[in-house]
N, C-alpha and C positions, 0 to 999 in steps of 0.2 A: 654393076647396079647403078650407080653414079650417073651414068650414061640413060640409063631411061632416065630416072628421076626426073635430070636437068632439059630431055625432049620434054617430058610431063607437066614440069612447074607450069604456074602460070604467073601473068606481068606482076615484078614486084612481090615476088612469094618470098620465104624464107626458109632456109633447111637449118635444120640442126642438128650438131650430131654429139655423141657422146659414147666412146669406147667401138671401136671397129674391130672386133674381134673376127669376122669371117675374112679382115684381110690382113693379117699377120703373118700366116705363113704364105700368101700368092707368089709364086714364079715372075707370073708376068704382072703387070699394074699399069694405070695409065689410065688416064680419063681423055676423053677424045672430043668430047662437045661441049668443052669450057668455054666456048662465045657465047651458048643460051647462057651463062652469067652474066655480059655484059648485053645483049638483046633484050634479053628479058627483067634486067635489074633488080636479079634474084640478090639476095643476101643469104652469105652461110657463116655459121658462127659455130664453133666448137666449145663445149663445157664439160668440167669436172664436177661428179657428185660434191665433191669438197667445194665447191663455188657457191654450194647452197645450206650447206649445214649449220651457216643462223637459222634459217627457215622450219628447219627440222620440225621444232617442238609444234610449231602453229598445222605443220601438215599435216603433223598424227591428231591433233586436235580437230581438224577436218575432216579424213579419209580415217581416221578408224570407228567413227559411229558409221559412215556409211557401210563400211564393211562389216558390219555387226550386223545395220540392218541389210544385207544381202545386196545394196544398190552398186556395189562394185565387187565385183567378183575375180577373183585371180587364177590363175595355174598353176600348181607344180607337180612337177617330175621327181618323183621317190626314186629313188635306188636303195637297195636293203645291203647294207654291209659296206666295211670297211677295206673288202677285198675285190669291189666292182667298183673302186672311187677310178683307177686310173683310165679303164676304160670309161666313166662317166665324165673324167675331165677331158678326154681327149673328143668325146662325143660332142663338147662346145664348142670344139675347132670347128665341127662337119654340119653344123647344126641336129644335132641330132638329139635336142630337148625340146620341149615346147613350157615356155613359161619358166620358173625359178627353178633352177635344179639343188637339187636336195640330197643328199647322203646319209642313210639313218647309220648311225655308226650302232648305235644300241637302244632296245627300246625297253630297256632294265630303267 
């Protein structure tokens, strides 16, 4: 996926990334058109949630009245039980949630 991306950017773009989880179990790997970095004078930087957790407080202070008033909108993926968690974990490797996945363990 790397590989469009870096044909796609345009001059002086930026990517960012944060947790690569479709590429943890790959066989093969390998990026192949790492010159559009230097052509295109793309910049990539990688960050940890923890890089931001001063921030926190002020975010919820912003992004929770919009989600209240419906101006941002989110997804999650339910799974019901404690006994579809492992097939639901391994569903992350495949993509195979859309948006936050969720596991009701009980709804007591």
């Amino acid at each position: 996926m790397v590989d469009a991306v870096l044909l796609n950017m345009r001059f002086h773009g930026i990517i960012t990334t944060c947790g690569m989880i479709s590429q943890y179990n790959l066989s093969k790997s390998g990026v192949h058109n790492l010159m559009n970095i230097v052509f295109k004078r793309i910049q990539m930087k990688g960050f940890l949630v923890t890089d931001y957790f001063p921030e926190y407080a002020k975010f919820l202070e912003v992004v929770l009245p919009l989600i209240r008033e419906g101006k941002i909108v989110y997804l999650e993926d339910i799974a019901e039980g404690l006994e579809n968690a492992p097939a639901v974990l391994l569903g992350l490797f495949s993509g195979g949630n859309v948006g936050k996945q969720v596991v009701v363990v009980s709804r007591e």
